[in-house]
PDB file with one MODEL, atoms N, CA, C and O in Angstrom:
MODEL        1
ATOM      1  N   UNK A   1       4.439 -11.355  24.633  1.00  0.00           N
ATOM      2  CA  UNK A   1       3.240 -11.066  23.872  1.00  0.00           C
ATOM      3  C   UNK A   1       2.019 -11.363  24.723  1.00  0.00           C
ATOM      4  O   UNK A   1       2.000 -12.162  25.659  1.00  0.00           O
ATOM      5  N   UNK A   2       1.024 -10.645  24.301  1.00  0.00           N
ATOM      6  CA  UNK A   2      -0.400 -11.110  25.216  1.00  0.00           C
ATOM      7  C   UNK A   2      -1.383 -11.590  24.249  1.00  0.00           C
ATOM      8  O   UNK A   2      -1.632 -10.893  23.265  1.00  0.00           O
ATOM      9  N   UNK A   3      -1.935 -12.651  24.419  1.00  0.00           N
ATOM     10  CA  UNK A   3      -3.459 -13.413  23.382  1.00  0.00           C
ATOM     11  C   UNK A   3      -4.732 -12.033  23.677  1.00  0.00           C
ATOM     12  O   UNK A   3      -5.341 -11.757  24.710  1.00  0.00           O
ATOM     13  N   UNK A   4      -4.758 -11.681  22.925  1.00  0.00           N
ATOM     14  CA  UNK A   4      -5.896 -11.403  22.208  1.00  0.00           C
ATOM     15  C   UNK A   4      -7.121 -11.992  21.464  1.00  0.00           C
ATOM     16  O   UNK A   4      -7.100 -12.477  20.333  1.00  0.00           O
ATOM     17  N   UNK A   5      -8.343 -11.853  22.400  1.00  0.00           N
ATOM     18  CA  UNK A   5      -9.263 -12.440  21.398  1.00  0.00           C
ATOM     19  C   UNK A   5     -10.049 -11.424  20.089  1.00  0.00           C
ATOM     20  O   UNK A   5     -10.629 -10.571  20.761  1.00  0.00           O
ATOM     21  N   UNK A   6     -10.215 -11.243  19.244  1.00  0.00           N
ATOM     22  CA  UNK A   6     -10.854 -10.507  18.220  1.00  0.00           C
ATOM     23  C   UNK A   6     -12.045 -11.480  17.424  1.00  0.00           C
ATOM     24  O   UNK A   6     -11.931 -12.693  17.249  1.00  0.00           O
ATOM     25  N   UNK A   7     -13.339 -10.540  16.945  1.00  0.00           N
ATOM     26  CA  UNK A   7     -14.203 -10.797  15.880  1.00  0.00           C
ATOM     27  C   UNK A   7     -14.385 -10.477  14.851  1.00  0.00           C
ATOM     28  O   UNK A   7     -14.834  -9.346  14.670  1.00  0.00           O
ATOM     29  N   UNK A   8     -14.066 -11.490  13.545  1.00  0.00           N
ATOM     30  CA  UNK A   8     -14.269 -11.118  12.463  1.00  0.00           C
ATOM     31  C   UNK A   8     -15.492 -11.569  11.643  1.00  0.00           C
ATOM     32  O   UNK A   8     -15.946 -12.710  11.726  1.00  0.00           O
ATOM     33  N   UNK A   9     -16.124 -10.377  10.654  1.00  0.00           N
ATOM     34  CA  UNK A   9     -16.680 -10.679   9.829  1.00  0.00           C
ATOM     35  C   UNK A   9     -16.317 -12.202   9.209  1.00  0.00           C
ATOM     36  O   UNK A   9     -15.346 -12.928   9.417  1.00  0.00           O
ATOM     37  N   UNK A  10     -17.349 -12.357   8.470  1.00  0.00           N
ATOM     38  CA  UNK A  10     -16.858 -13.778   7.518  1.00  0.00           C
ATOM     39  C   UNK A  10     -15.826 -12.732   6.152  1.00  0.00           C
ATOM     40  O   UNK A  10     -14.908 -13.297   5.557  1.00  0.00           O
ATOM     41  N   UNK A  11     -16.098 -11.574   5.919  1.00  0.00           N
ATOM     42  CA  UNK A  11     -15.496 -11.504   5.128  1.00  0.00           C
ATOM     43  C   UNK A  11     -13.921 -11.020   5.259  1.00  0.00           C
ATOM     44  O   UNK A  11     -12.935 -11.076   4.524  1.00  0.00           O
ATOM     45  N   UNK A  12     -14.157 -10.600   6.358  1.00  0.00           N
ATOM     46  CA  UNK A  12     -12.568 -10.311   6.738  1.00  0.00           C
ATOM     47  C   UNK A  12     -12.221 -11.792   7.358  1.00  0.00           C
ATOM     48  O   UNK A  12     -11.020 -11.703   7.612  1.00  0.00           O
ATOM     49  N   UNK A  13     -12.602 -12.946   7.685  1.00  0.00           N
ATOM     50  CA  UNK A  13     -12.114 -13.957   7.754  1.00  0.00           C
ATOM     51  C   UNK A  13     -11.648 -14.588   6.250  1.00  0.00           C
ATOM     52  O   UNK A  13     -10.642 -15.287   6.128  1.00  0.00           O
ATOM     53  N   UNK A  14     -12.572 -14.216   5.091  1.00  0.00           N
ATOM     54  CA  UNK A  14     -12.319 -15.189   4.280  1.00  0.00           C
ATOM     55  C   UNK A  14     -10.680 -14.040   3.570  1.00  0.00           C
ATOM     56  O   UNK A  14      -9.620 -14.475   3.121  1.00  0.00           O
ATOM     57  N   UNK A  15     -11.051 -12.793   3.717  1.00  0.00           N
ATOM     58  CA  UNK A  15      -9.888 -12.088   3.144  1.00  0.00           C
ATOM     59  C   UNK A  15      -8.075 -12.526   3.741  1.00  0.00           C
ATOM     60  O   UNK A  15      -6.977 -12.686   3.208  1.00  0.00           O
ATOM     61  N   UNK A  16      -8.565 -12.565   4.917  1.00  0.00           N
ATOM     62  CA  UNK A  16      -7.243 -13.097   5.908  1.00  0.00           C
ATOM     63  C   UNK A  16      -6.607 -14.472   5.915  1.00  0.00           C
ATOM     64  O   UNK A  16      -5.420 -14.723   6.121  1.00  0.00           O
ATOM     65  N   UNK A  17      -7.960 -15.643   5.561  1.00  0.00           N
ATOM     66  CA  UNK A  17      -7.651 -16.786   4.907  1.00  0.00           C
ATOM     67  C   UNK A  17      -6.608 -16.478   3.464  1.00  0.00           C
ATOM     68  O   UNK A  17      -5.388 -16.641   3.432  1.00  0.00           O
ATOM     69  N   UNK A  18      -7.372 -16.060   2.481  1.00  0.00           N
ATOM     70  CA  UNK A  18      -6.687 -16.070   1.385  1.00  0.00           C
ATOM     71  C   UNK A  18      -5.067 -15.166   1.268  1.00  0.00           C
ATOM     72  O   UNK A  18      -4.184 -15.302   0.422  1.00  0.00           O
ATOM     73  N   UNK A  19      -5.118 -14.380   2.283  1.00  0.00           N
ATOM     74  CA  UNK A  19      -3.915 -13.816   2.270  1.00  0.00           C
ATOM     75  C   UNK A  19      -2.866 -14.504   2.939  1.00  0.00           C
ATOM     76  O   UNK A  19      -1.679 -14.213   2.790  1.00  0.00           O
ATOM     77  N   UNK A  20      -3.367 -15.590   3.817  1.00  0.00           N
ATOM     78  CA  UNK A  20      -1.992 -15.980   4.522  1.00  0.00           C
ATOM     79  C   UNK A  20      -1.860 -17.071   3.430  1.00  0.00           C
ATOM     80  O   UNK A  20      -0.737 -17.532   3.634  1.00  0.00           O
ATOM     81  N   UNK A  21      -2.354 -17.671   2.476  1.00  0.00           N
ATOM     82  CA  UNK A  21      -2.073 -18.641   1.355  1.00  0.00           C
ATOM     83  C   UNK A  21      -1.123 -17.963   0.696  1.00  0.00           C
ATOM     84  O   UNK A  21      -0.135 -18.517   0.215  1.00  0.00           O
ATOM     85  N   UNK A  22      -1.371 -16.615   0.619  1.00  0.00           N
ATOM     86  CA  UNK A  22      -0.771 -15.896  -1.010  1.00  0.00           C
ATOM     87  C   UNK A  22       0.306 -15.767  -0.151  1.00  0.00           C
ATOM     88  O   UNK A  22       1.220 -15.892  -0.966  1.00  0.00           O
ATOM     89  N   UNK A  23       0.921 -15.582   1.074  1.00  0.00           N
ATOM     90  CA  UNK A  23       1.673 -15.111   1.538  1.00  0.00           C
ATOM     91  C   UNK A  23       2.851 -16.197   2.618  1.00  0.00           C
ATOM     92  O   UNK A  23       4.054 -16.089   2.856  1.00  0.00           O
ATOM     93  N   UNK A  24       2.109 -16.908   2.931  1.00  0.00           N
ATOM     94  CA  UNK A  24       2.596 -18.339   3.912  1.00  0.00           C
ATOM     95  C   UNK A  24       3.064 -17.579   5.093  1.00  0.00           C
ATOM     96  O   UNK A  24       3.867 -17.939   5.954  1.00  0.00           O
ATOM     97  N   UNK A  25       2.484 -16.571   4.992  1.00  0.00           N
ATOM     98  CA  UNK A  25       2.466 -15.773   6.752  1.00  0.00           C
ATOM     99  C   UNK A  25       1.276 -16.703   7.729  1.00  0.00           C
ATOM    100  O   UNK A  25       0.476 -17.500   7.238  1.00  0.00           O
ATOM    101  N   UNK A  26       1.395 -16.377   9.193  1.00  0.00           N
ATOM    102  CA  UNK A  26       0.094 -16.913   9.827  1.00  0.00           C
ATOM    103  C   UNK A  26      -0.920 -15.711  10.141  1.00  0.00           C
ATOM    104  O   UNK A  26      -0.401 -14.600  10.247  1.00  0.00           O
ATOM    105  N   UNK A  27      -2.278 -15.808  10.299  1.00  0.00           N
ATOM    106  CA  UNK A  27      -2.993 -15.045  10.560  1.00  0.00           C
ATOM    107  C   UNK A  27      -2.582 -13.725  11.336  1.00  0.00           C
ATOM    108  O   UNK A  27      -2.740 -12.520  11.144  1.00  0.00           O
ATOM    109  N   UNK A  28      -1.726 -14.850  12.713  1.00  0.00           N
ATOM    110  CA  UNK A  28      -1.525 -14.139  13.926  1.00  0.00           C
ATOM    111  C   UNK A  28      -0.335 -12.963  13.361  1.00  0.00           C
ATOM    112  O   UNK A  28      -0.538 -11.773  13.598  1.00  0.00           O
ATOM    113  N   UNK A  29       0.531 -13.269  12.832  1.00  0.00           N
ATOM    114  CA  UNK A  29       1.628 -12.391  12.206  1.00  0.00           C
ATOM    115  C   UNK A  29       0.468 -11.253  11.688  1.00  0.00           C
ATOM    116  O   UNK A  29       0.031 -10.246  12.244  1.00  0.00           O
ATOM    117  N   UNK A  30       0.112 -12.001  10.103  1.00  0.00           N
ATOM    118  CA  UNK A  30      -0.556 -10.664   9.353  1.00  0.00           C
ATOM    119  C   UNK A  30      -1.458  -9.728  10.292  1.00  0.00           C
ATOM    120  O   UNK A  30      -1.628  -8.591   9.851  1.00  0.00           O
ATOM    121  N   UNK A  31      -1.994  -9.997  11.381  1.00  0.00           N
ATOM    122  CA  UNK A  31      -2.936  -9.246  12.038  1.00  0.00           C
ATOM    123  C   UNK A  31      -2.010  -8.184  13.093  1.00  0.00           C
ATOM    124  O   UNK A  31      -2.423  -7.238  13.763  1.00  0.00           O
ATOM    125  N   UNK A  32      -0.939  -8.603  12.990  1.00  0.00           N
ATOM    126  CA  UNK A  32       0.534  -8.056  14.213  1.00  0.00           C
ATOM    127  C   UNK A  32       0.611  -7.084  13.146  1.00  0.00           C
ATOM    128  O   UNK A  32       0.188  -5.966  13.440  1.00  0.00           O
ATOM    129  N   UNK A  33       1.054  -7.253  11.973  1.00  0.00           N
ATOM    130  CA  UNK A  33       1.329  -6.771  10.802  1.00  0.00           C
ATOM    131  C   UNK A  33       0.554  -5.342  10.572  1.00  0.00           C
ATOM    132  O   UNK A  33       0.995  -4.240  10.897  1.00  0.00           O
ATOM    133  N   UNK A  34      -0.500  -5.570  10.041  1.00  0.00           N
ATOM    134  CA  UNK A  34      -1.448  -4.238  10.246  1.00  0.00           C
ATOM    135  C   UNK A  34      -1.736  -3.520  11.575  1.00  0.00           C
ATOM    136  O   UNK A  34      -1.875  -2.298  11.523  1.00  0.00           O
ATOM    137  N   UNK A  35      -1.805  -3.926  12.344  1.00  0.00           N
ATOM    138  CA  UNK A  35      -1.717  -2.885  13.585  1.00  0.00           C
ATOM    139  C   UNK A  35      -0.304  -2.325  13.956  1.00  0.00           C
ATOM    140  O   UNK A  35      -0.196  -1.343  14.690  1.00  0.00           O
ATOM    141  N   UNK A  36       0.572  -2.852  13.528  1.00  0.00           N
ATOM    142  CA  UNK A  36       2.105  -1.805  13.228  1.00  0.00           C
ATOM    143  C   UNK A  36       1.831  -1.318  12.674  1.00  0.00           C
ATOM    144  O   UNK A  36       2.342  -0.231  12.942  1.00  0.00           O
ATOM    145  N   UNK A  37       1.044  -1.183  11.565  1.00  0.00           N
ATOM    146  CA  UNK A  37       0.719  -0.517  10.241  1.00  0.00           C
ATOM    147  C   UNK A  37       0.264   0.671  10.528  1.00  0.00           C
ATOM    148  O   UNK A  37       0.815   1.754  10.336  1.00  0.00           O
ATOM    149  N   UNK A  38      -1.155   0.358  11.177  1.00  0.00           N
ATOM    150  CA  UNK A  38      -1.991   1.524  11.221  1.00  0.00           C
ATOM    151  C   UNK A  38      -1.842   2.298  12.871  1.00  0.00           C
ATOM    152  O   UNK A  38      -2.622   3.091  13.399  1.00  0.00           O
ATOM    153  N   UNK A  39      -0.350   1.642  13.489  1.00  0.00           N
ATOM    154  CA  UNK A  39      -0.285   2.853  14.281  1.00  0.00           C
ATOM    155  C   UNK A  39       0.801   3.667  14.005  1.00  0.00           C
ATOM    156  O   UNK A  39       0.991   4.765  14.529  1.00  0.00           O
ATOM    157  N   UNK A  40       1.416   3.209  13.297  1.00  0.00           N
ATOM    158  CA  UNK A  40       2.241   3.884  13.069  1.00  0.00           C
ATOM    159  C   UNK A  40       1.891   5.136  11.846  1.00  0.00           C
ATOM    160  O   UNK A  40       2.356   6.276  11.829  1.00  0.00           O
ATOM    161  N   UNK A  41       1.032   4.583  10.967  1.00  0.00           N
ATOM    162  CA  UNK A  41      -0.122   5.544  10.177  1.00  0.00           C
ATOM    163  C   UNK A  41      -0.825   6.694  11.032  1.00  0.00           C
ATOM    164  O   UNK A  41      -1.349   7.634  10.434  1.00  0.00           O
ATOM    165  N   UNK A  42      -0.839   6.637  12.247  1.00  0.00           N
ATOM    166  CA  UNK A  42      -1.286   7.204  13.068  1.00  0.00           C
ATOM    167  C   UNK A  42      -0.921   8.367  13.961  1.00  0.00           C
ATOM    168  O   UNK A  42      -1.552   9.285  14.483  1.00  0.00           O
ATOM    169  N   UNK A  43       0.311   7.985  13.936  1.00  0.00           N
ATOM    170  CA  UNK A  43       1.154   8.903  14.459  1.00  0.00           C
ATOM    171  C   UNK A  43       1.457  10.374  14.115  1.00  0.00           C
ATOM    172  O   UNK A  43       2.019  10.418  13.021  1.00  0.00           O
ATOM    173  N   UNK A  44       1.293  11.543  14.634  1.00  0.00           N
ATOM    174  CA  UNK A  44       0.909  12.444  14.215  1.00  0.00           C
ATOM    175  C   UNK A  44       2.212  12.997  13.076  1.00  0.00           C
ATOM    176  O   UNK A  44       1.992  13.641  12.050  1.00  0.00           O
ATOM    177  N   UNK A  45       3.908  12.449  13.687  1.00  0.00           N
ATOM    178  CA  UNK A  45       4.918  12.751  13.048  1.00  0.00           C
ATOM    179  C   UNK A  45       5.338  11.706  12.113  1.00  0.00           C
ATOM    180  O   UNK A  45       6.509  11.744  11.736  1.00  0.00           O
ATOM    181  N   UNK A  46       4.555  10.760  11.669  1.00  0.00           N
ATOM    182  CA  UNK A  46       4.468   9.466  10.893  1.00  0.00           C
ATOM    183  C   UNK A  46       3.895  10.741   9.822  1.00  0.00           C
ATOM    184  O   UNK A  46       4.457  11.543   9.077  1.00  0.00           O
ATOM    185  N   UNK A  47       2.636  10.481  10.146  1.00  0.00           N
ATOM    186  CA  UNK A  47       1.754  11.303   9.275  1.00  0.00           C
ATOM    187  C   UNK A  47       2.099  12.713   8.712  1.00  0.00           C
ATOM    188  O   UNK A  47       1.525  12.882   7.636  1.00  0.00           O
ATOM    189  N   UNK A  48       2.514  13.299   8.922  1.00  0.00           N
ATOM    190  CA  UNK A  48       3.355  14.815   9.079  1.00  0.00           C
ATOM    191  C   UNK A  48       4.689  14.109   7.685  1.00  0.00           C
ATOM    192  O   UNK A  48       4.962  14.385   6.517  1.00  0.00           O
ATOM    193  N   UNK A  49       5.069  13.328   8.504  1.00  0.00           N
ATOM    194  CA  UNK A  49       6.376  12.708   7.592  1.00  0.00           C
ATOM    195  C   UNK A  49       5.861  11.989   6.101  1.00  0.00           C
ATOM    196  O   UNK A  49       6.387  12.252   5.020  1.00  0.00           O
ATOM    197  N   UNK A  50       4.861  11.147   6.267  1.00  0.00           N
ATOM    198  CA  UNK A  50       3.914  10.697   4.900  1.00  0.00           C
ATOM    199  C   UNK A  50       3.585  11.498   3.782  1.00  0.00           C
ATOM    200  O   UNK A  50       3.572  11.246   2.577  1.00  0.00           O
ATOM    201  N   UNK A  51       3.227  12.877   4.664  1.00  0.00           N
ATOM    202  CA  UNK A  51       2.324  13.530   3.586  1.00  0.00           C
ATOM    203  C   UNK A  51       3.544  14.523   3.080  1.00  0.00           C
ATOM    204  O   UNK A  51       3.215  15.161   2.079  1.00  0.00           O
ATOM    205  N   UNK A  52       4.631  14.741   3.466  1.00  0.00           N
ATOM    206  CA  UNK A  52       5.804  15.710   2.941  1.00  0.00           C
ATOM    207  C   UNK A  52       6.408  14.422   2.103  1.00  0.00           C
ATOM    208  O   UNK A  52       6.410  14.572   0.881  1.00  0.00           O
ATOM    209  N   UNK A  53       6.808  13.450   2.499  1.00  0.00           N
ATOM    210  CA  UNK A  53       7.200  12.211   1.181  1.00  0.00           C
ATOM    211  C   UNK A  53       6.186  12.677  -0.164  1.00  0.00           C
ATOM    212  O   UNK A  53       6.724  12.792  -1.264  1.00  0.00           O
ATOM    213  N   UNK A  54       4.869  12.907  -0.034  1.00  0.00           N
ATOM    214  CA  UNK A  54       4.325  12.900  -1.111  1.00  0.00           C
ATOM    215  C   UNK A  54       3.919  13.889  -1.727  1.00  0.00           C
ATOM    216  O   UNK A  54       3.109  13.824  -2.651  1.00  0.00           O
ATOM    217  N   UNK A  55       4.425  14.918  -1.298  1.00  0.00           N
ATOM    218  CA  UNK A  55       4.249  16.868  -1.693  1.00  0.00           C
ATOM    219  C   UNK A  55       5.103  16.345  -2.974  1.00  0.00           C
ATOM    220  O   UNK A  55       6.219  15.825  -2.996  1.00  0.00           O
ATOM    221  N   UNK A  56       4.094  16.696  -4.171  1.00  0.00           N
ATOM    222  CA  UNK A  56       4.484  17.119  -5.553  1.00  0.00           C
ATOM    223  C   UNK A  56       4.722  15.671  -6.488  1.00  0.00           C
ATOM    224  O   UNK A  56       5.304  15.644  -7.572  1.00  0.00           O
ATOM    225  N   UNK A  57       4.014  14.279  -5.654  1.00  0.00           N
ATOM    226  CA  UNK A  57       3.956  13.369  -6.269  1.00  0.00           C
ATOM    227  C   UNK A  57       3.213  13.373  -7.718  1.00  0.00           C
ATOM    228  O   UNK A  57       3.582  12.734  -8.704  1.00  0.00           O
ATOM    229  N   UNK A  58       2.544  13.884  -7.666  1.00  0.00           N
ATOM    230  CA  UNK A  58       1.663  14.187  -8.952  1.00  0.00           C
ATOM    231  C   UNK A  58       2.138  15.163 -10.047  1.00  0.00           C
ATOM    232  O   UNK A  58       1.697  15.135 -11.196  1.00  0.00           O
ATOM    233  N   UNK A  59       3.532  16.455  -9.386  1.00  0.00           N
ATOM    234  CA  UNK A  59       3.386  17.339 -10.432  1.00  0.00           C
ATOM    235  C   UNK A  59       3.815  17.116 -11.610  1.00  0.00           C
ATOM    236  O   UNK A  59       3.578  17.846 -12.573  1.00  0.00           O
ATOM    237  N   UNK A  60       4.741  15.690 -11.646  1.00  0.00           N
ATOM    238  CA  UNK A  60       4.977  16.029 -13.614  1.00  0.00           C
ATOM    239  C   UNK A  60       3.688  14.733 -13.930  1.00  0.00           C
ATOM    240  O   UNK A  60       4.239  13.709 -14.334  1.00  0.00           O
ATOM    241  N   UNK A  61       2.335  14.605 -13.841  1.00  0.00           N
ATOM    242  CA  UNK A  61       1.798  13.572 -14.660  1.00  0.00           C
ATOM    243  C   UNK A  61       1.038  14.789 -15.243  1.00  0.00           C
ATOM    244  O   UNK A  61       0.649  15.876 -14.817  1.00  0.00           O
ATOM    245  N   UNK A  62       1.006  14.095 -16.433  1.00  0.00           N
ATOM    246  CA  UNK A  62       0.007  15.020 -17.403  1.00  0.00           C
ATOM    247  C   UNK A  62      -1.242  14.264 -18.064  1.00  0.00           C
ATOM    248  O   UNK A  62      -1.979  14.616 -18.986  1.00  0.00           O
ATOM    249  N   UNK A  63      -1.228  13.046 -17.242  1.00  0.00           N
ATOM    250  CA  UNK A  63      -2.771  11.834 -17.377  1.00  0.00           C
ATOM    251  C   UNK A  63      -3.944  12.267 -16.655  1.00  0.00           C
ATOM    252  O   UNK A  63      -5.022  11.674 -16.601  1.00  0.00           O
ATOM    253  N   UNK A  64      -3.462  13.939 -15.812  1.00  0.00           N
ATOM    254  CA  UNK A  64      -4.541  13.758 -14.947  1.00  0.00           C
ATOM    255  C   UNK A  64      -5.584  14.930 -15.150  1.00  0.00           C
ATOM    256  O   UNK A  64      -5.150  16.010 -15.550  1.00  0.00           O
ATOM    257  N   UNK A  65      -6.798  14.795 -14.922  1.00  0.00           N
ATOM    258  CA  UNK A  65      -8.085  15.588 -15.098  1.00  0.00           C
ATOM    259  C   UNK A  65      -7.772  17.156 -14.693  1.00  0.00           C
ATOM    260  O   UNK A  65      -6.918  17.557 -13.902  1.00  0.00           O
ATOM    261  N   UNK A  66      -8.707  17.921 -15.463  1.00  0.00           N
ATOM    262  CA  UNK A  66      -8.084  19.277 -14.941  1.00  0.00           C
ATOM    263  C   UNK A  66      -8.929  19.530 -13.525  1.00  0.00           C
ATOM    264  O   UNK A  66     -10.155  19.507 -13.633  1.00  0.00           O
ATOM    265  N   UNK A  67      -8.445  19.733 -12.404  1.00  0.00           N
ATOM    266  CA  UNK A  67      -9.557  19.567 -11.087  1.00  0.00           C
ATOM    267  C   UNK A  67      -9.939  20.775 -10.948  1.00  0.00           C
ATOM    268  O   UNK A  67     -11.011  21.034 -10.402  1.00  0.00           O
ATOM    269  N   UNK A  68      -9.269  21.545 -11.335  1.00  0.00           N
ATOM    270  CA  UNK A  68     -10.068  23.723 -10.788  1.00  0.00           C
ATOM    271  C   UNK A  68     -11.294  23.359 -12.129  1.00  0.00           C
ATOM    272  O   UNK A  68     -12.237  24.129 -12.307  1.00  0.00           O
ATOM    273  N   UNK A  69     -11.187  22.642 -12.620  1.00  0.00           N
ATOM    274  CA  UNK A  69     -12.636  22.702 -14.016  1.00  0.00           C
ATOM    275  C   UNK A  69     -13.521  21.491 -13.226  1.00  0.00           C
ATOM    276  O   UNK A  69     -14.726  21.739 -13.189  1.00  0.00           O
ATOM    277  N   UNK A  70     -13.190  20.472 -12.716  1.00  0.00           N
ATOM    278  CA  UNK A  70     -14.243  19.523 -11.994  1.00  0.00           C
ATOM    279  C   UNK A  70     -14.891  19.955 -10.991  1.00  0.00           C
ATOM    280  O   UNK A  70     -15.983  19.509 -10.638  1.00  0.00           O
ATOM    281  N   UNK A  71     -14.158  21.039 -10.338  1.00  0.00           N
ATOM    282  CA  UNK A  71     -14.192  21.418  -9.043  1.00  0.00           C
ATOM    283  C   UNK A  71     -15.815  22.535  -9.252  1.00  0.00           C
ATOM    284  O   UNK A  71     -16.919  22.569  -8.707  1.00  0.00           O
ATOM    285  N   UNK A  72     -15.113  23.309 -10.355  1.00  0.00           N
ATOM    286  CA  UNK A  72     -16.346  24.171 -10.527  1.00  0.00           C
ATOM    287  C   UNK A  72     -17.867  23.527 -11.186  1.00  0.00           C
ATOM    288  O   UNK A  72     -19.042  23.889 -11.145  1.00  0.00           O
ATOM    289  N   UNK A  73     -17.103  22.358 -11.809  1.00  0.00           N
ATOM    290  CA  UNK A  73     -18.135  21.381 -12.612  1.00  0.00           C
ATOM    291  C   UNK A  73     -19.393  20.849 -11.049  1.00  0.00           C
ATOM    292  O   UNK A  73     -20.619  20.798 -11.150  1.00  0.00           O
ATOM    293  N   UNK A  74     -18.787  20.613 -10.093  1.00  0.00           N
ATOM    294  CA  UNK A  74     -19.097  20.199  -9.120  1.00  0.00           C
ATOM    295  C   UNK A  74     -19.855  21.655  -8.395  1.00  0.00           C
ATOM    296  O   UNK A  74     -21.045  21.597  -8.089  1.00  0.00           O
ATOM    297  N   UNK A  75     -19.374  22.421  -8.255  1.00  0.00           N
ATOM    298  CA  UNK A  75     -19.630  23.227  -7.099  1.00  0.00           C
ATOM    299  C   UNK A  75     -20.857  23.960  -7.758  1.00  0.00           C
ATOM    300  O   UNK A  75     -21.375  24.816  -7.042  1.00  0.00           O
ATOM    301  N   UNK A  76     -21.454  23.749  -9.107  1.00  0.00           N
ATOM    302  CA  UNK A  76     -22.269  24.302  -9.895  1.00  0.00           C
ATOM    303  C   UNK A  76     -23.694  23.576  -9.349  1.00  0.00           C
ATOM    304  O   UNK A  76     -24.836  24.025  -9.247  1.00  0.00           O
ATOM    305  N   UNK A  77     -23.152  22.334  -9.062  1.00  0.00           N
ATOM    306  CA  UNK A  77     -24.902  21.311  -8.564  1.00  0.00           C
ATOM    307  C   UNK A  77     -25.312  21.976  -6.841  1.00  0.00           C
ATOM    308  O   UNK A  77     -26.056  21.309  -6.122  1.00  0.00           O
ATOM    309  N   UNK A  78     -24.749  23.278  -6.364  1.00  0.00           N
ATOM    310  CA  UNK A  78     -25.164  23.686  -5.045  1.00  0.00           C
ATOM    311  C   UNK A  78     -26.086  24.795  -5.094  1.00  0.00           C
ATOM    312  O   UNK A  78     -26.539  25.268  -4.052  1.00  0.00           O
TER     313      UNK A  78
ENDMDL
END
């Protein structure tokens, strides 16, 4: 492994505090943690692969807004 130095906000310090409590991970982990995260988020066949997992996640809810009517609701303020 190689040390890395990084700067955080106070608020991403105080967020990273409270998460390694909720979690009894160490900083250094959770911060290893999200950058696996978001490169692998990154990846063009990650991503490719993400968004076909979620083709048609939505089609049986019937909680949701009609969007071709928001859409025009919207496209009316141009």
């Amino acid at each position: 492994m190689h040390r890395t130095q990084v700067y955080l906000t106070n608020e991403e310090r105080n967020g990273l505090s409270a998460i390694t409590k909720q979690t009894g991970k160490s900083q250094s982990q959770l911060i290893r943690e999200a950058i696996d995260f978001f490169i692998s988020q990154s990846q063009p066949a990650n991503r490719k692969a993400s968004l076909q997992k979620a083709k048609g996640l939505w089609a049986k809810r019937h909680d949701l807004p009609d969007f071709k009517k928001l859409r025009k609701e919207l496209d009316r303020d141009k």
